[in-house]
MDAnalysis code that builds the backbone (N, CA, C; Angstrom):
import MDAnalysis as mda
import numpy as np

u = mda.Universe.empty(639, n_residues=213, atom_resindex=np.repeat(np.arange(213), 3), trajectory=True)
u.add_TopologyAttr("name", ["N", "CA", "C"] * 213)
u.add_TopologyAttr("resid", np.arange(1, 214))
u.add_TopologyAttr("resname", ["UNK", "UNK", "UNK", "UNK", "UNK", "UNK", "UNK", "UNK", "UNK", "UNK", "UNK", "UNK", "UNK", "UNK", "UNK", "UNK", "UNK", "UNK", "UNK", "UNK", "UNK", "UNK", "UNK", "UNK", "UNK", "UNK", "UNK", "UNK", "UNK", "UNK", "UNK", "UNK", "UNK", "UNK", "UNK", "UNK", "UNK", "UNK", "UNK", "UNK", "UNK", "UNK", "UNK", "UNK", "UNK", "UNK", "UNK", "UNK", "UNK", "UNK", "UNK", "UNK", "UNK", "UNK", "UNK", "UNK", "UNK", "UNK", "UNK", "UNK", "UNK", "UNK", "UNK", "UNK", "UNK", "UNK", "UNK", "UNK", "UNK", "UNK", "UNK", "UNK", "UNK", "UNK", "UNK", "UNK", "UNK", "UNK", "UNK", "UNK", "UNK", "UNK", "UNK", "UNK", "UNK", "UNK", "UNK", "UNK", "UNK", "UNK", "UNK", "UNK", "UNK", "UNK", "UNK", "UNK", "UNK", "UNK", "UNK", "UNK", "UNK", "UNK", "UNK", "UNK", "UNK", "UNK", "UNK", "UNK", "UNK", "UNK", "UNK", "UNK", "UNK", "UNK", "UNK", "UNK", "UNK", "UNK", "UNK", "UNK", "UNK", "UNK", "UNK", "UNK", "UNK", "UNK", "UNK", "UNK", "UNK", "UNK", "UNK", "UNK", "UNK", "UNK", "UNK", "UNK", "UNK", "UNK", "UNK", "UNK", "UNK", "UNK", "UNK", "UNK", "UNK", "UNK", "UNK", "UNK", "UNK", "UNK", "UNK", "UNK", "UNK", "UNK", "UNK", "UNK", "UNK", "UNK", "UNK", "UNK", "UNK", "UNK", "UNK", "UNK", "UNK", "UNK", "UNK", "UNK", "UNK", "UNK", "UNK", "UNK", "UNK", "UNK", "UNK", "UNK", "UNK", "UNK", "UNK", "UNK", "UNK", "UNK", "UNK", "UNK", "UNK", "UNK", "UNK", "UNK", "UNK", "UNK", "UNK", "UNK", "UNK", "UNK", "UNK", "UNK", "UNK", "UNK", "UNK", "UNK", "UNK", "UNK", "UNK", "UNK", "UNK", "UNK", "UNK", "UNK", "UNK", "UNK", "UNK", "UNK", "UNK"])
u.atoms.positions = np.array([
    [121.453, 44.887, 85.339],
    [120.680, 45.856, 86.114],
    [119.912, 46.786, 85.167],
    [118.478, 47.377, 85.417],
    [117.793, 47.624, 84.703],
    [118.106, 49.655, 84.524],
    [117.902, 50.094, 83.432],
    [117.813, 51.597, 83.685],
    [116.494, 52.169, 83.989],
    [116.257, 53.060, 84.767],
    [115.089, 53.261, 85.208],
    [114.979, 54.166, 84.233],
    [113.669, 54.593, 83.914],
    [113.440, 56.068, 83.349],
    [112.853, 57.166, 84.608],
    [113.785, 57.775, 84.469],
    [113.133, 59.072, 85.583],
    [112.086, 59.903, 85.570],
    [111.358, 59.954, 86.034],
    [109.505, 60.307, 85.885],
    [109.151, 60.830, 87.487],
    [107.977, 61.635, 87.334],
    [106.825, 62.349, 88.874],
    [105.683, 61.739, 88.418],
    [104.703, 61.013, 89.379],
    [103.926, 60.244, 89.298],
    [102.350, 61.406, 90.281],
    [100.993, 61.556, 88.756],
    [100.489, 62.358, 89.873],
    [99.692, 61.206, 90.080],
    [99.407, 60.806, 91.391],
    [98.545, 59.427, 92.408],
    [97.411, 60.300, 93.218],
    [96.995, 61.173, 92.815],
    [96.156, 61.959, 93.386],
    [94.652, 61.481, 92.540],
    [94.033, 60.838, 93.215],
    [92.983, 59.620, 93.204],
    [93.055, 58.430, 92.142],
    [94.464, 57.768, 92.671],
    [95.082, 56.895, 91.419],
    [94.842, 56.059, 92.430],
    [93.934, 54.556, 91.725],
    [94.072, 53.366, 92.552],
    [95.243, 52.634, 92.285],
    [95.099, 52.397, 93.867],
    [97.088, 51.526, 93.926],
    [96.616, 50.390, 95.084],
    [97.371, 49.237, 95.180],
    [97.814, 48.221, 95.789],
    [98.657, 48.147, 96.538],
    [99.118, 47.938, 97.671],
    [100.009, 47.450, 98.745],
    [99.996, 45.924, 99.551],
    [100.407, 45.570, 99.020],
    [100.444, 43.526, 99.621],
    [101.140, 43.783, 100.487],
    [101.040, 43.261, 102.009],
    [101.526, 43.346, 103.264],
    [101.401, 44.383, 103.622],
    [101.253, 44.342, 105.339],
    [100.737, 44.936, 106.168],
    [101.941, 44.821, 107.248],
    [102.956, 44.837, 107.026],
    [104.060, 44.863, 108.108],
    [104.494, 46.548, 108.852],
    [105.841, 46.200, 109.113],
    [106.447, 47.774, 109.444],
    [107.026, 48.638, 108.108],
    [107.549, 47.780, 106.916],
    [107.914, 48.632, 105.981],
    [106.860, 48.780, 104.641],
    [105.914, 47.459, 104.843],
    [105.077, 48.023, 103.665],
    [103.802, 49.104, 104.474],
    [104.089, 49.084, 105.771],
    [103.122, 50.404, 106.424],
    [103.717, 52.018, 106.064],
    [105.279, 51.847, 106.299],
    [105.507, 53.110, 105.485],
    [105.891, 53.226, 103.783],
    [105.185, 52.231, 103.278],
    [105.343, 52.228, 101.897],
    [103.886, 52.505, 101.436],
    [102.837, 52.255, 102.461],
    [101.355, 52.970, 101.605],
    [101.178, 54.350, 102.691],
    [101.991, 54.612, 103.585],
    [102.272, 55.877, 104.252],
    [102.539, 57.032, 102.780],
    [103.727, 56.210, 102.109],
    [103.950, 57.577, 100.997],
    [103.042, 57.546, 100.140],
    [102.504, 56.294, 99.782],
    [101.208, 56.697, 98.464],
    [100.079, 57.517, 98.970],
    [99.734, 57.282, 100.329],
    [98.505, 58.311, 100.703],
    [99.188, 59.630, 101.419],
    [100.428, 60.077, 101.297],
    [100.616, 61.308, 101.411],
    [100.563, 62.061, 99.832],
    [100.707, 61.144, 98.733],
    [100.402, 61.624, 97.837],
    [99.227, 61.747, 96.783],
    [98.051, 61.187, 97.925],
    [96.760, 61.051, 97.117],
    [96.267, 59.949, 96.561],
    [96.703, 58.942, 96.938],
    [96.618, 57.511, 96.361],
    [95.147, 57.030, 96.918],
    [94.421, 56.407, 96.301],
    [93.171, 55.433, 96.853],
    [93.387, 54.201, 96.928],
    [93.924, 54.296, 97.864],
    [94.701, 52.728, 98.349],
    [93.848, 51.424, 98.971],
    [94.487, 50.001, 98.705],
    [93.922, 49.006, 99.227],
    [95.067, 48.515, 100.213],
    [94.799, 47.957, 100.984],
    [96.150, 46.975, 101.600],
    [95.198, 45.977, 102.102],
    [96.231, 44.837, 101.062],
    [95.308, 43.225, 101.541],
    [96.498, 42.615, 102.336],
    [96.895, 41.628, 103.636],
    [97.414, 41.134, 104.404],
    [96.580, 40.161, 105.413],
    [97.449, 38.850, 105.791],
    [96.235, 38.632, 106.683],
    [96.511, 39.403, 108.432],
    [97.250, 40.031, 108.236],
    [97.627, 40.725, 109.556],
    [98.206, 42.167, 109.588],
    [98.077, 43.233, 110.254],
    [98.203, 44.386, 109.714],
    [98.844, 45.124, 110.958],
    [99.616, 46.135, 110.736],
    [99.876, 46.973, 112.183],
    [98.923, 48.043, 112.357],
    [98.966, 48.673, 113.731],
    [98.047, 49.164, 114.203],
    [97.543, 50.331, 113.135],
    [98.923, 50.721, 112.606],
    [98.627, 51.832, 111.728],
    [97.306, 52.069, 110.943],
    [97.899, 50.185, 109.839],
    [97.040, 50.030, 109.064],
    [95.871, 50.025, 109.462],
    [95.354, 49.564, 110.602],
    [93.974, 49.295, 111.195],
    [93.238, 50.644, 111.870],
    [94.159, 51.583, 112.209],
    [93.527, 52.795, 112.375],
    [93.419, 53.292, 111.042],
    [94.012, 53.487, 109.975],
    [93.603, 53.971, 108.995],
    [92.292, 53.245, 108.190],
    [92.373, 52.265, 108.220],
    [91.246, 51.443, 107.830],
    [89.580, 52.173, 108.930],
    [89.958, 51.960, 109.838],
    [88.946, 52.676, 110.332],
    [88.322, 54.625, 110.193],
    [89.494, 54.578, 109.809],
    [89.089, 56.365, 109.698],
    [88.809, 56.317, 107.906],
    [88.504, 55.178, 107.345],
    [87.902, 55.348, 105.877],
    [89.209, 55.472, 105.252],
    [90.548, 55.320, 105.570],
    [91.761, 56.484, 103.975],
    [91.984, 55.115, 103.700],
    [91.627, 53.828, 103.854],
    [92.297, 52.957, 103.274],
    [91.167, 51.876, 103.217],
    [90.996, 50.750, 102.176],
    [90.540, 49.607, 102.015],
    [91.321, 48.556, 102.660],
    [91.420, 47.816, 103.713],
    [91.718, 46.870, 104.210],
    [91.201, 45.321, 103.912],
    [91.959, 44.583, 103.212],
    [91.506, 43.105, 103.439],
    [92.641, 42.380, 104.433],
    [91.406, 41.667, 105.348],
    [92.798, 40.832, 106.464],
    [92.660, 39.166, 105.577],
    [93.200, 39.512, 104.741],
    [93.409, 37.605, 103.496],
    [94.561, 37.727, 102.780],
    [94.530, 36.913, 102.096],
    [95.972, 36.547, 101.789],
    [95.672, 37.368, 100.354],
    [97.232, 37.192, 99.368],
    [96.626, 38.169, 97.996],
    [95.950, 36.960, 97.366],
    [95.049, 37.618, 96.492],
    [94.521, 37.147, 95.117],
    [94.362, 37.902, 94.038],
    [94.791, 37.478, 92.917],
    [95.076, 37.913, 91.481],
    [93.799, 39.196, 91.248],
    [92.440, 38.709, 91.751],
    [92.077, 39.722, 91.662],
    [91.785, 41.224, 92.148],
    [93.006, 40.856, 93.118],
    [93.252, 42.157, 93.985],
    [93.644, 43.530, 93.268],
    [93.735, 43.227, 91.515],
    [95.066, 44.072, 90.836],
    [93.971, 44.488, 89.604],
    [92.382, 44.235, 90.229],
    [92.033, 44.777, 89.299],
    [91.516, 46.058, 89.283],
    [92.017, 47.135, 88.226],
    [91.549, 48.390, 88.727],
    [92.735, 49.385, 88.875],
    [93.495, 48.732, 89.252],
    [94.970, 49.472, 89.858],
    [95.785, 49.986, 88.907],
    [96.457, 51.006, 89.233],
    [97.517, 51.096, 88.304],
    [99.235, 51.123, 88.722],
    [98.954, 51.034, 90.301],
    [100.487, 50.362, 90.553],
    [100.553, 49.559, 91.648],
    [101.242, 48.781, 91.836],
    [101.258, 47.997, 93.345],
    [102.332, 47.580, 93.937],
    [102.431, 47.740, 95.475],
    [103.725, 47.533, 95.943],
    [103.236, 46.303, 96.732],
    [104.511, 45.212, 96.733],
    [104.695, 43.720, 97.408],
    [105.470, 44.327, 98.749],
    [105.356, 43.618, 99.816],
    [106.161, 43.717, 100.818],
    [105.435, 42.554, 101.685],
    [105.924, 41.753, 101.013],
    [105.700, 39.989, 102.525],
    [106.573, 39.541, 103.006],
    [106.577, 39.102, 103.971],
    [107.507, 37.964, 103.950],
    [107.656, 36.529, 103.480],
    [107.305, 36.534, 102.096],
    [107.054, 35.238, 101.639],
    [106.921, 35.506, 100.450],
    [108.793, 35.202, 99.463],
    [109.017, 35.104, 98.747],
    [107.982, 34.619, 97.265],
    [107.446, 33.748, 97.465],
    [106.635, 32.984, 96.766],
    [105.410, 34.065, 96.589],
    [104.947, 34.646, 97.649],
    [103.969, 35.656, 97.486],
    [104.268, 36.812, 96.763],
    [105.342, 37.697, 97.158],
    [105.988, 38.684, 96.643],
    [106.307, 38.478, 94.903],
    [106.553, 37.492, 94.220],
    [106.983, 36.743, 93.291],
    [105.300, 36.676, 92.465],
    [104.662, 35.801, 93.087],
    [103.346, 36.189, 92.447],
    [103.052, 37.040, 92.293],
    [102.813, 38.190, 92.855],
    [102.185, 39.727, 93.027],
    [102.909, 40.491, 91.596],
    [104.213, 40.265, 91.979],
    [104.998, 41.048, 90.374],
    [104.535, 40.283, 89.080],
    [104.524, 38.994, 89.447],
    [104.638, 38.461, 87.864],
    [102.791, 38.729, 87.342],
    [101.783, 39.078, 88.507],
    [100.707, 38.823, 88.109],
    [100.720, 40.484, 87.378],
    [100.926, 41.684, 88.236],
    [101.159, 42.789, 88.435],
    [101.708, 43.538, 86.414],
    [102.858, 42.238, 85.950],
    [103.729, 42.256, 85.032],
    [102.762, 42.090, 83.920],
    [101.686, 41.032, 83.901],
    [101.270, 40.615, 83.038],
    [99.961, 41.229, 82.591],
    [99.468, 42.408, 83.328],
    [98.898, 43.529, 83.524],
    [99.122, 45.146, 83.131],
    [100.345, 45.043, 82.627],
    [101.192, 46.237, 82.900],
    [100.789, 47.448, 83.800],
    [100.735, 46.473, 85.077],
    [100.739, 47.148, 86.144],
    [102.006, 47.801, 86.688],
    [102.381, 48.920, 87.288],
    [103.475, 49.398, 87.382],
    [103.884, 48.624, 89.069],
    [104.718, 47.897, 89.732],
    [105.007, 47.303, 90.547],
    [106.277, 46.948, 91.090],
    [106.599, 46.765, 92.226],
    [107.812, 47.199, 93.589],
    [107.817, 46.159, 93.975],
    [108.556, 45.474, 93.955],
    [108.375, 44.453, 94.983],
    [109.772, 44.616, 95.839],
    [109.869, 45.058, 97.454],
    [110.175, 46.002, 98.362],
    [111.608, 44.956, 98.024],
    [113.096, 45.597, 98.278],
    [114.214, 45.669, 98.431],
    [114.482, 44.018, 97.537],
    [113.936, 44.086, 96.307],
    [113.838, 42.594, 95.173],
    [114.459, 43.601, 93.762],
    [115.286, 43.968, 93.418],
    [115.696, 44.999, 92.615],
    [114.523, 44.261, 90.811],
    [115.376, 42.938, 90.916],
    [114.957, 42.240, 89.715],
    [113.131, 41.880, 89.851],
    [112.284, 42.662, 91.036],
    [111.235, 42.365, 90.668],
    [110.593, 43.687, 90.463],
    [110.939, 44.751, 90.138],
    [110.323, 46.142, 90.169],
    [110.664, 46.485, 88.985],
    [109.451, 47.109, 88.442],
    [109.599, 47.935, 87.168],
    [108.964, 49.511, 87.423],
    [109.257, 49.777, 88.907],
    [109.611, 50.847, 89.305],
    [110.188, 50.634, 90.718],
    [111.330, 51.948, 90.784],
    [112.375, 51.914, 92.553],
    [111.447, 53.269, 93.400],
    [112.065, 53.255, 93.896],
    [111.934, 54.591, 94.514],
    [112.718, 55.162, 95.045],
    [113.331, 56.820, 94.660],
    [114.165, 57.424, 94.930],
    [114.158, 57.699, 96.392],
    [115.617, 58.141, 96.402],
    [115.862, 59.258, 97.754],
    [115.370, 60.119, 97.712],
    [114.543, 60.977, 98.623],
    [113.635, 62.248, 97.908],
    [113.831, 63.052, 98.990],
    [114.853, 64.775, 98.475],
    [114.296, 66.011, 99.334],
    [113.390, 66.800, 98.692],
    [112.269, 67.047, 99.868],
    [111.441, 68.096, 99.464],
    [111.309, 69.267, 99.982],
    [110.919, 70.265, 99.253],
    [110.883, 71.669, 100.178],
    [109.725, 72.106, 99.219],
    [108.552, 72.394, 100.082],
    [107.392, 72.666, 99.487],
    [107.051, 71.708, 98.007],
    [106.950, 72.805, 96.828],
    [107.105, 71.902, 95.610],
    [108.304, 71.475, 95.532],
    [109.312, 71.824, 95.293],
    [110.390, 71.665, 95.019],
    [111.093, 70.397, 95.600],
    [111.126, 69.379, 94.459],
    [111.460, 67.851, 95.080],
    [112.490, 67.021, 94.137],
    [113.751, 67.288, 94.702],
    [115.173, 66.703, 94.154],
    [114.559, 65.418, 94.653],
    [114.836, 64.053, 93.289],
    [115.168, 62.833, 93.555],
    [116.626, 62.148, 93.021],
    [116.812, 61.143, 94.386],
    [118.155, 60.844, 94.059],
    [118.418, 59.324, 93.484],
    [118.581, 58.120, 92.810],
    [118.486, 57.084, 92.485],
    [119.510, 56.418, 92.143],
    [120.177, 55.102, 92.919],
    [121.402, 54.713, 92.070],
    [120.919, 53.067, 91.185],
    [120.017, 53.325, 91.066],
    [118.971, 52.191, 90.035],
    [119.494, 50.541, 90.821],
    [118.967, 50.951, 92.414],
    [118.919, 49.961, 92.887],
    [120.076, 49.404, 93.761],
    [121.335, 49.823, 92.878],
    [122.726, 49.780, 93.264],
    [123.313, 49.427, 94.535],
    [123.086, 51.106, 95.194],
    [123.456, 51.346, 96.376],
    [122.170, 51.960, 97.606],
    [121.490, 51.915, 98.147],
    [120.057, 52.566, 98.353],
    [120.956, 53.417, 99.730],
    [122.086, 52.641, 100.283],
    [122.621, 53.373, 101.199],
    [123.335, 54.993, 100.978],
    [123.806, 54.652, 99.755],
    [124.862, 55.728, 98.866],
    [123.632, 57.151, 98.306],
    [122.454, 56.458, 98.117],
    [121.249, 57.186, 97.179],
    [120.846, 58.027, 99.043],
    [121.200, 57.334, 99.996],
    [120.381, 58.042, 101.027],
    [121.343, 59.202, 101.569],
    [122.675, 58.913, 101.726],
    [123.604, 59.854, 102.106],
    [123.635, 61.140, 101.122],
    [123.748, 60.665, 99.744],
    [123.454, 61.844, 99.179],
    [122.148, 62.311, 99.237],
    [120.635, 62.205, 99.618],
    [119.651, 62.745, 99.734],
    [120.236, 64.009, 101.453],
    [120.608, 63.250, 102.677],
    [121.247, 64.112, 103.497],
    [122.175, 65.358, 103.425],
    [123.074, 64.638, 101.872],
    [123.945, 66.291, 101.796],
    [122.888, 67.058, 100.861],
    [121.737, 66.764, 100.365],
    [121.025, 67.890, 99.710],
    [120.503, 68.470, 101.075],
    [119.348, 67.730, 101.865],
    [118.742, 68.359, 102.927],
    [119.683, 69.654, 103.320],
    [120.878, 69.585, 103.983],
    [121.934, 70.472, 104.080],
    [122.133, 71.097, 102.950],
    [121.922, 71.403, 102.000],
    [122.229, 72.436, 100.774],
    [120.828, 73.026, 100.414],
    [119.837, 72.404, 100.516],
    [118.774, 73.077, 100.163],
    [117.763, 73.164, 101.294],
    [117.678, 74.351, 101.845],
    [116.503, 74.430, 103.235],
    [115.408, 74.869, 103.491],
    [115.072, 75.132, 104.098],
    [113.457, 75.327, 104.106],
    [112.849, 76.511, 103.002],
    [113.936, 77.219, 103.024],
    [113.855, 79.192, 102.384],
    [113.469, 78.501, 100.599],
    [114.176, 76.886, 100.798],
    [113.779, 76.638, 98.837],
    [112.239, 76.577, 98.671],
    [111.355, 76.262, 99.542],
    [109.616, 76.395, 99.570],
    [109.439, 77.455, 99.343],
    [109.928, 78.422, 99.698],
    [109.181, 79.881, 98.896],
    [110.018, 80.685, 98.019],
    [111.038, 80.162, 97.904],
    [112.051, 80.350, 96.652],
    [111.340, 79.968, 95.942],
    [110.433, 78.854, 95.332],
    [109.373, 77.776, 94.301],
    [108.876, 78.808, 94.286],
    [107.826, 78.871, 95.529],
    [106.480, 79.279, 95.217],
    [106.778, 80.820, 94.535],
    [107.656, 81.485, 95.323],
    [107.751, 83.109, 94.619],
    [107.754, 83.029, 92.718],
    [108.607, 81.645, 92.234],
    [108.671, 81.264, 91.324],
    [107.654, 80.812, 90.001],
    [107.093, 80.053, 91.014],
    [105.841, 79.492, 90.386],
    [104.458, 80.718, 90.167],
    [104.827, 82.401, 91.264],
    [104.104, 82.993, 90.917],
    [104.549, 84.096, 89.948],
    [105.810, 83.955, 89.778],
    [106.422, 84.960, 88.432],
    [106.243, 84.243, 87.325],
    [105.984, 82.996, 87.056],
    [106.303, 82.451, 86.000],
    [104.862, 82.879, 85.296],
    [103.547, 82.323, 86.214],
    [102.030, 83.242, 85.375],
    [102.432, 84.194, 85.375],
    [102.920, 85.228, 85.892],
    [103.200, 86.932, 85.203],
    [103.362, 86.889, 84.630],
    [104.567, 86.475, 83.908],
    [105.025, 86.209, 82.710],
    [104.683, 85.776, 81.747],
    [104.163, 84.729, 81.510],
    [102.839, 84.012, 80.621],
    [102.098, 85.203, 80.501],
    [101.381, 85.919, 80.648],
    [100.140, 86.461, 80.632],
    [101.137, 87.903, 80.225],
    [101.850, 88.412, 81.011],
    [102.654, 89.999, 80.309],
    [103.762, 89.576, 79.407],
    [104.026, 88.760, 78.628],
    [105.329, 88.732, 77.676],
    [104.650, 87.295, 76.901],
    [104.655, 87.986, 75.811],
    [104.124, 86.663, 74.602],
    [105.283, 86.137, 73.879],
    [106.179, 86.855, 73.978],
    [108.081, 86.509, 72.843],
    [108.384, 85.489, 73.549],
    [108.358, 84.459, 73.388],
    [109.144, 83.350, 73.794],
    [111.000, 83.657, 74.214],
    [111.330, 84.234, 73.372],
    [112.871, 84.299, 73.970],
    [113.002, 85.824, 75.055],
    [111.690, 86.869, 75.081],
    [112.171, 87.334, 76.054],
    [111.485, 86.747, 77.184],
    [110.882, 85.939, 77.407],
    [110.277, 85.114, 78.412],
    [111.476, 84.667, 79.315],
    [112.434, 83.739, 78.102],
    [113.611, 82.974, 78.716],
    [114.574, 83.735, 79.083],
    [114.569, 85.331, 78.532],
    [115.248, 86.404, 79.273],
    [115.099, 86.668, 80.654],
    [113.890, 87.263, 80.525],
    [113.307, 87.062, 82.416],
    [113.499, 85.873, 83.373],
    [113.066, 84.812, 82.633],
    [113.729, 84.431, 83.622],
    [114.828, 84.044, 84.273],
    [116.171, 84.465, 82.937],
    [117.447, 84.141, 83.555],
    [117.205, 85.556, 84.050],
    [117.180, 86.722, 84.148],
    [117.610, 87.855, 85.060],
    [116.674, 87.485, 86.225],
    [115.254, 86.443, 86.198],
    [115.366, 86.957, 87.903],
    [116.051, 85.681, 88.415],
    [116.447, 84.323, 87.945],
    [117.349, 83.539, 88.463],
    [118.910, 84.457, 88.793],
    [119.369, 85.226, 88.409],
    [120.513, 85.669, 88.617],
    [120.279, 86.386, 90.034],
    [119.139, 86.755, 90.221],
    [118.820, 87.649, 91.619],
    [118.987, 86.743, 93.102],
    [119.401, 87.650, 93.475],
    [119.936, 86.825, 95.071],
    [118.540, 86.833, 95.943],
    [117.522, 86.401, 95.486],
    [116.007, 86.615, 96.330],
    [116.093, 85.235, 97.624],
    [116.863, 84.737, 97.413],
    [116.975, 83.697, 98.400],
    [117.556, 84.027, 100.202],
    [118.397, 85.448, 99.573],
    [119.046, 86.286, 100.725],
    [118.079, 86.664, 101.188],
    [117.050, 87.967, 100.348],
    [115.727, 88.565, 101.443],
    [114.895, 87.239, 101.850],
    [114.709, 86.422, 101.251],
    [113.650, 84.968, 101.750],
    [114.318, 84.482, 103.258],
    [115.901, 84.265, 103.124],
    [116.814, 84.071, 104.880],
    [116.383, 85.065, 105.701],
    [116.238, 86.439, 105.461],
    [115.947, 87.479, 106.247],
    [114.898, 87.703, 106.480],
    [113.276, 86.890, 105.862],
    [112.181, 87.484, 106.461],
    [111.868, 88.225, 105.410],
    [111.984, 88.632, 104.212],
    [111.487, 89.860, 103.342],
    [110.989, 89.320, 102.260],
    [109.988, 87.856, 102.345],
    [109.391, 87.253, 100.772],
    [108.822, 88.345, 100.111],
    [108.343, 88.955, 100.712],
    [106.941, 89.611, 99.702],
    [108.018, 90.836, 98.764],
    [109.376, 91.221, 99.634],
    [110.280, 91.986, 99.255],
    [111.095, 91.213, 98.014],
    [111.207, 90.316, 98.000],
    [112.046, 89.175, 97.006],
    [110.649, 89.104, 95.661],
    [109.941, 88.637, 96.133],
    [108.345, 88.706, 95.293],
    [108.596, 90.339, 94.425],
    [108.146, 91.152, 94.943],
    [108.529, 92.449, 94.430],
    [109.176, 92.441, 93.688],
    [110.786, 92.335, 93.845],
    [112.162, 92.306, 93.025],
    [111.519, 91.390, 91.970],
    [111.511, 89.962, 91.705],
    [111.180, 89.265, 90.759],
    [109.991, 90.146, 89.761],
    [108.745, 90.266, 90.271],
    [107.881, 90.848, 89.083],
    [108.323, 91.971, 88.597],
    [109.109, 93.378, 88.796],
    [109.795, 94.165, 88.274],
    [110.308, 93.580, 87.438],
    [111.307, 92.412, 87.049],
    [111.832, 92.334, 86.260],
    [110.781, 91.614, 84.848],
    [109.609, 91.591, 85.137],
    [109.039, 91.619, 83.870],
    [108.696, 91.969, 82.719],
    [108.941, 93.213, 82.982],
    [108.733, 94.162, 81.439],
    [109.967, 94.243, 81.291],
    [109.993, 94.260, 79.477],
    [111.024, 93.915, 78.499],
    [112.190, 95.004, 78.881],
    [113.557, 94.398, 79.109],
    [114.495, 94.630, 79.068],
    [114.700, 96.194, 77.988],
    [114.788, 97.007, 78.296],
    [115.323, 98.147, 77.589],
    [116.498, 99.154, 78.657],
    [117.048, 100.037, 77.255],
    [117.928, 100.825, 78.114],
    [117.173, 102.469, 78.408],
])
């Protein structure tokens, strides 16, 4: 079994591939164009999905079978046929390309998986048992949902806007990493449950200027 390397992929106008047009490779170019992907999907038959999206322009549709030169251009592509022999071509052509490529629930044909994924705003725990168990990778994605809730989206963002403060008012590298363990130690997640971001926001940028007594 292969080790994956753990990586965030930005697909935000990255051309990508999807072979088949079924029910699971429809929600498999569902996630590439929630993440910005300029997608093709070649199949000779497609669900409605695909065909409304094809019509509203977010997707390139071919209704044919694959051909090798479907992969030119791309930089990742997901298989999902029903026809082994097809799926099998697509990777090995995909491989010889170093195209990055899935071929859907084929562990030994992907040289990338795809995690269990919670998200809350930015903030996106992935879970992976490198193929293993996908059932085991999903239960634990459920006990995060339950540990981390909606309040972690602006827990980030409050985050992501102390962190430029900081950059820009503190040039010392180690009191940088000061700040930000004192405002990680702050319970801002309590006023964020109660309705009081901009109050949690507040608390955090105070703690920017240098620590003195």
């Amino acid at each position: 079994m292969a080790r994956y390397f753990p990586i965030f992929l930005d697909l935000e106008g990255t051309e990508c591939l999807v072979v088949g047009a079924g029910e699971i490779a429809t929600g498999k170019a569902a996630q590439l164009l929630k993440y910005g992907a300029r997608l093709t999907i070649v199949a000779p038959r497609a669900t409605p999905q695909v065909l409304e999206w094809a019509k509203q322009g977010r997707v390139r549709y071919h209704d044919r079978e694959f051909q090798e030169s479907d992969l030119d251009g791309k930089t990742l592509v997901v298989g999902s046929t029903d026809r082994p022999e097809v799926n099998r071509r697509v990777y090995e052509a995909a491989r010889s390309r170093n195209i990055l490529a899935n071929i859907v629930d084929v562990p030994e044909l992907c040289s990338f998986i795809y995690g269990a994924v919670v998200e809350r705003g930015d903030l996106q725990i992935a879970v992976s048992t490198s193929g293993r168990s996908p059932a085991y990778a999903a239960h634990l994605r459920r006990e995060l949902e339950d540990q981390f809730g909606a309040e972690y989206a602006e827990y980030v963002d409050i985050l992501g806007q102390v962190r430029r403060a900081v950059r820009e008012a503190v040039t010392d590298l180690e009191e940088q990493k000061n700040v930000y363990a004192r405002i990680l130690q702050m319970d801002l997640l309590s006023l964020i449950r109660s309705g009081r971001k901009e109050e949690a926001l507040k608390a955090a940028l105070e703690c920017i200027s240098p620590s003195s007594d």
